[in-house]
Backbone as CSV, one residue per row, in Angstrom:
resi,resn,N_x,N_y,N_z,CA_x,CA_y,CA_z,C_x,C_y,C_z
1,UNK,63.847,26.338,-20.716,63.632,26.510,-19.286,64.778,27.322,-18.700
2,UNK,64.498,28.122,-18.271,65.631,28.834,-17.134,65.402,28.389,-15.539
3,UNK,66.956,28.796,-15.851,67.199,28.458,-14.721,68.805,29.791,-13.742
4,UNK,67.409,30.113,-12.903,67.913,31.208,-12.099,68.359,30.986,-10.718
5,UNK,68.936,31.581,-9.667,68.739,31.626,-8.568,67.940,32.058,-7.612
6,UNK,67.006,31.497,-6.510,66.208,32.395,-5.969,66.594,31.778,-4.378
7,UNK,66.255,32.235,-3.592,66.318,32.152,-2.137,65.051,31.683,-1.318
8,UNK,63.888,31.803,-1.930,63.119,31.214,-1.343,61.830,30.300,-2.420
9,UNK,61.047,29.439,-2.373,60.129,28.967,-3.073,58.996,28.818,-2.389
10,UNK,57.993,29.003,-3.680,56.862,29.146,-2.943,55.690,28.246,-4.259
11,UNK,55.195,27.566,-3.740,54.381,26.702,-4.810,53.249,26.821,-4.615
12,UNK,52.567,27.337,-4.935,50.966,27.854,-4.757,50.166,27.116,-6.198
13,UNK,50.857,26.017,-6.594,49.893,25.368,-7.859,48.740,25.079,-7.773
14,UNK,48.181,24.642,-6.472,47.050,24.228,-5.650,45.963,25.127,-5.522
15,UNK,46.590,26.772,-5.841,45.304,27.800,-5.558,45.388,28.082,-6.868
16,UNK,43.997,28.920,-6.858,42.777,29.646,-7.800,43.302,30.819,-7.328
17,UNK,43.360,31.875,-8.701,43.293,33.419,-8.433,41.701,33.702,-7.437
18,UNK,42.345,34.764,-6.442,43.443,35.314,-6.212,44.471,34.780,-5.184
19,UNK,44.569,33.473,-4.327,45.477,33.279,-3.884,46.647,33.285,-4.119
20,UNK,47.058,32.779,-5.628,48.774,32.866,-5.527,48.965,34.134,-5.616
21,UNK,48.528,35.147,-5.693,49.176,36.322,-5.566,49.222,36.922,-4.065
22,UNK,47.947,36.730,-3.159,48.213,36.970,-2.011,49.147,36.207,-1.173
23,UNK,49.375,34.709,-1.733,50.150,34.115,-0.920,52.127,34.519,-0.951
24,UNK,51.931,34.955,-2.276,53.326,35.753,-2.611,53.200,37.136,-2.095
25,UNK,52.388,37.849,-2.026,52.578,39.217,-1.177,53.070,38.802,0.335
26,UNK,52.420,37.526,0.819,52.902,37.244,2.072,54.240,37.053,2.098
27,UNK,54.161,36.137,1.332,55.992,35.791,1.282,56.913,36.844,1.389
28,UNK,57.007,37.411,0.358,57.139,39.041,0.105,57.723,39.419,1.177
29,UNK,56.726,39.660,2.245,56.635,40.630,3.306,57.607,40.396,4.531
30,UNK,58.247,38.919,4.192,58.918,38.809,5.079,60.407,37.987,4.530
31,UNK,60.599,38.212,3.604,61.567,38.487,2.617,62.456,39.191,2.574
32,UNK,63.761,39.109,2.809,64.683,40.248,2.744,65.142,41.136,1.594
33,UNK,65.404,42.506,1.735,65.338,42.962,0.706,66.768,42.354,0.002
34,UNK,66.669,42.349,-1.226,67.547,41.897,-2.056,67.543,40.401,-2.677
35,UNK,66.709,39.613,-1.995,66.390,38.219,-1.912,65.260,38.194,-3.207
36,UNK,65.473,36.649,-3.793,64.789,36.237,-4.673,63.595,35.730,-4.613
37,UNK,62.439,35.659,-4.752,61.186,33.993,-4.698,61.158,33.853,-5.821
38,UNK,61.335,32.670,-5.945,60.676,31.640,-6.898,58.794,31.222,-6.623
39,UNK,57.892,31.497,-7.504,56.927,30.820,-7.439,56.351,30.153,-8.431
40,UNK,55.816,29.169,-8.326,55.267,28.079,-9.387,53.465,28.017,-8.830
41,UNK,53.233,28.523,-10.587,51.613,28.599,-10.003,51.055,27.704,-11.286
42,UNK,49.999,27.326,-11.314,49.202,26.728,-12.306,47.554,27.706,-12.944
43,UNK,47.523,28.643,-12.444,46.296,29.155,-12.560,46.682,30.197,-13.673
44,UNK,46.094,29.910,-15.168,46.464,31.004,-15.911,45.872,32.569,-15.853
45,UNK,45.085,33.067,-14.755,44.859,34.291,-14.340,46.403,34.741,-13.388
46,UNK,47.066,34.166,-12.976,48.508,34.578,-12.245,49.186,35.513,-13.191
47,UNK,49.065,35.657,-14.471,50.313,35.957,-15.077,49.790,37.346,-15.028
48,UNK,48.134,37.830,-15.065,47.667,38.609,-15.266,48.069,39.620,-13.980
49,UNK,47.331,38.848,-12.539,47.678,39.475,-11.754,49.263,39.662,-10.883
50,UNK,50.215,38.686,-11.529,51.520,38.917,-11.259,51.999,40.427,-11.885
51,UNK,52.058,40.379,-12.813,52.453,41.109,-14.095,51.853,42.950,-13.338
52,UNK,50.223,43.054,-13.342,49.963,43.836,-12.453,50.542,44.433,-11.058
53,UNK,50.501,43.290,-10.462,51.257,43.758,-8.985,52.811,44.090,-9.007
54,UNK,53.474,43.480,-10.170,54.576,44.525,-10.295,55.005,45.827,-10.349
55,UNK,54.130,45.757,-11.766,54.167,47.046,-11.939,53.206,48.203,-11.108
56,UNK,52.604,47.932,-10.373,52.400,48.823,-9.178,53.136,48.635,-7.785
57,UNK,54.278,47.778,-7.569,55.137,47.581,-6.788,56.459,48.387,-7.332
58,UNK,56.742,47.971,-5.545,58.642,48.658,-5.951,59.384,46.602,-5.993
59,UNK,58.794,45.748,-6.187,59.778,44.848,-6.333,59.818,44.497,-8.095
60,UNK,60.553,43.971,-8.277,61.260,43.684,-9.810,60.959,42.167,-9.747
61,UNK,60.474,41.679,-11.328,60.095,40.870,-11.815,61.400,40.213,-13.157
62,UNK,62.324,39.399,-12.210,63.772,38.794,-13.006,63.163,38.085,-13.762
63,UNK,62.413,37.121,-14.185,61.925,36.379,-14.837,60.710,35.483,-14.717
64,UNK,60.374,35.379,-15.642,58.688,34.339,-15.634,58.749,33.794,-17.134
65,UNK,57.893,32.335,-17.199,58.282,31.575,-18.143,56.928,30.504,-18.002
66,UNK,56.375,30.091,-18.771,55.250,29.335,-18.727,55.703,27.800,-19.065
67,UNK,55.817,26.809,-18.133,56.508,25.473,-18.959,55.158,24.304,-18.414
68,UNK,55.129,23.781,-19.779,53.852,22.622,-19.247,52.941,23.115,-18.550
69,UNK,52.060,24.205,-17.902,50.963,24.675,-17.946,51.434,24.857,-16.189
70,UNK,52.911,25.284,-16.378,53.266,25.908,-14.878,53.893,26.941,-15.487
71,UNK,53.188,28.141,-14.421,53.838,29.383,-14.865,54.912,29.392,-12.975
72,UNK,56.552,30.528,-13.780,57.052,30.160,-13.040,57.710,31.953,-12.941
73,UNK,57.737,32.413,-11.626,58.080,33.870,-11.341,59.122,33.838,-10.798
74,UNK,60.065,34.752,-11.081,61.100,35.199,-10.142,61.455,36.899,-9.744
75,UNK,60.986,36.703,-8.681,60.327,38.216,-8.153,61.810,38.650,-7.161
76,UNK,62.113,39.958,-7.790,63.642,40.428,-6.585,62.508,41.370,-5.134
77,UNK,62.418,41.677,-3.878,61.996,42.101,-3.330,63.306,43.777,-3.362
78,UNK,62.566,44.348,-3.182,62.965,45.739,-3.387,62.846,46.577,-2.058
């Protein structure tokens, strides 16, 4: 398990793709640049569309890690 620093959390275990990803674009958006989120999702389509929205973003993806059937992101806002 790692263990990073992030500045904000966001637990979206509760939603079905596609919410945790929209609910982290929200977050996102009002996020300062340079700042961390942490999110903890349970839906194994997240990794798909995390992974995606990076790499068509300008924010950076510090780490992600799947533990006990929680996947866990740490997204830098850019």
């Amino acid at each position: 398990m790692s263990v990073m620093h992030f500045d904000q959390l966001l637990d979206v275990s509760e939603f079905n793709c596609p919410m945790p990803l929209l609910k982290a674009k929200q977050a996102l958006r009002y996020l300062e640049q340079g700042k961390v989120l942490k999110v903890i999702a349970t839906d194994a389509g997240s990794v798909r569309d995390f992974a995606t929205f990076i790499k068509h973003s300008e924010h950076e993806m510090l780490d992600m890690y799947e533990l006990e059937q929680h996947y866990y992101y740490f997204i830098c806002k850019n």
